[in-house]
C-alpha atoms as one frame of an Amber mdcrd trajectory, in Angstrom:
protein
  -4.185  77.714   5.363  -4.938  80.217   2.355  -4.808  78.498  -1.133  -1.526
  79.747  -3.120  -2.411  81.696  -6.353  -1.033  79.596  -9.511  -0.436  80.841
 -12.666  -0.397  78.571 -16.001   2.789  79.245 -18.303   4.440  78.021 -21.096
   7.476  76.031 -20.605  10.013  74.084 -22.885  10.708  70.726 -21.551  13.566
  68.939 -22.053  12.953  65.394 -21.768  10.280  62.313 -22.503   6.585  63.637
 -22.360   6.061  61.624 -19.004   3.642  63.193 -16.959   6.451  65.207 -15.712
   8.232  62.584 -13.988  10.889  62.988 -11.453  13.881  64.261 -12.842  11.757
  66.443 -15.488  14.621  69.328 -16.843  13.675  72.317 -18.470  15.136  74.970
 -21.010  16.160  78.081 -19.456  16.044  81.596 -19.720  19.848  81.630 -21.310
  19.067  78.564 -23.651  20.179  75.463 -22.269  19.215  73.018 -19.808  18.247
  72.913 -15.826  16.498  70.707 -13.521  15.734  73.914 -11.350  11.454  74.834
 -12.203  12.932  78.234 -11.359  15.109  78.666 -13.818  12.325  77.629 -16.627
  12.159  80.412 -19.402   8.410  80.679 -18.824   6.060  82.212 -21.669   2.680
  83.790 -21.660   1.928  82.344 -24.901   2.597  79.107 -27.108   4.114  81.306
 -29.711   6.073  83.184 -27.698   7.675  79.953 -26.682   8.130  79.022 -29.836
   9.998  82.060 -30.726  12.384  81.604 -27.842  13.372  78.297 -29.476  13.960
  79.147 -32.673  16.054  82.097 -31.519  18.106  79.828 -29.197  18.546  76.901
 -31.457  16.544  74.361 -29.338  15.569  72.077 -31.633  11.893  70.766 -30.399
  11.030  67.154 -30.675   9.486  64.468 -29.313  11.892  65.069 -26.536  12.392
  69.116 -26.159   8.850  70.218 -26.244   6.496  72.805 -25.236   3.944  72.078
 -22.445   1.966  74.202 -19.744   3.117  73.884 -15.885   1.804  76.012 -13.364
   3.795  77.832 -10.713   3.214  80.195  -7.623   3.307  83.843  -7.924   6.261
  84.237  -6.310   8.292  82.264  -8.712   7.370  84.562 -11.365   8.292  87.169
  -9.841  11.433  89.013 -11.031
């Protein structure tokens, strides 16, 4: 079986910094909150992520935070 290409983006999570636990929501392209990985507003850099925040009023926190997750090609895609 080939090995799926992965790419590493920034995400904002919403939720305790638990090793990305089951039931790990994220902030989405629109500003608020999904437990869909798909619908994570992704970002190439921290900064960038950082701007999408500010500009959405997300408050980040110990809880709402920025962290890296990797995903497939296809879901970035579109």
């Amino acid at each position: 079986m080939a090995q799926k290409n992965t790419q590493t983006r920034f995400v904002i999570f919403d939720g305790p910094q638990e090793d990305k636990a089951p039931g790990t929501r994220y902030i989405s392209k629109n500003g608020s909150a999904t437990d869909l990985r798909s619908q994570a507003a992704k970002f190439h850099t921290f900064t960038d992520a950082q701007d999408f925040a500010e500009q959405n009023h997300v408050t980040l926190n110990a809880f709402t935070y920025i962290g890296q997750e990797d995903f497939p090609e296809l879901e970035l895609q579109g």
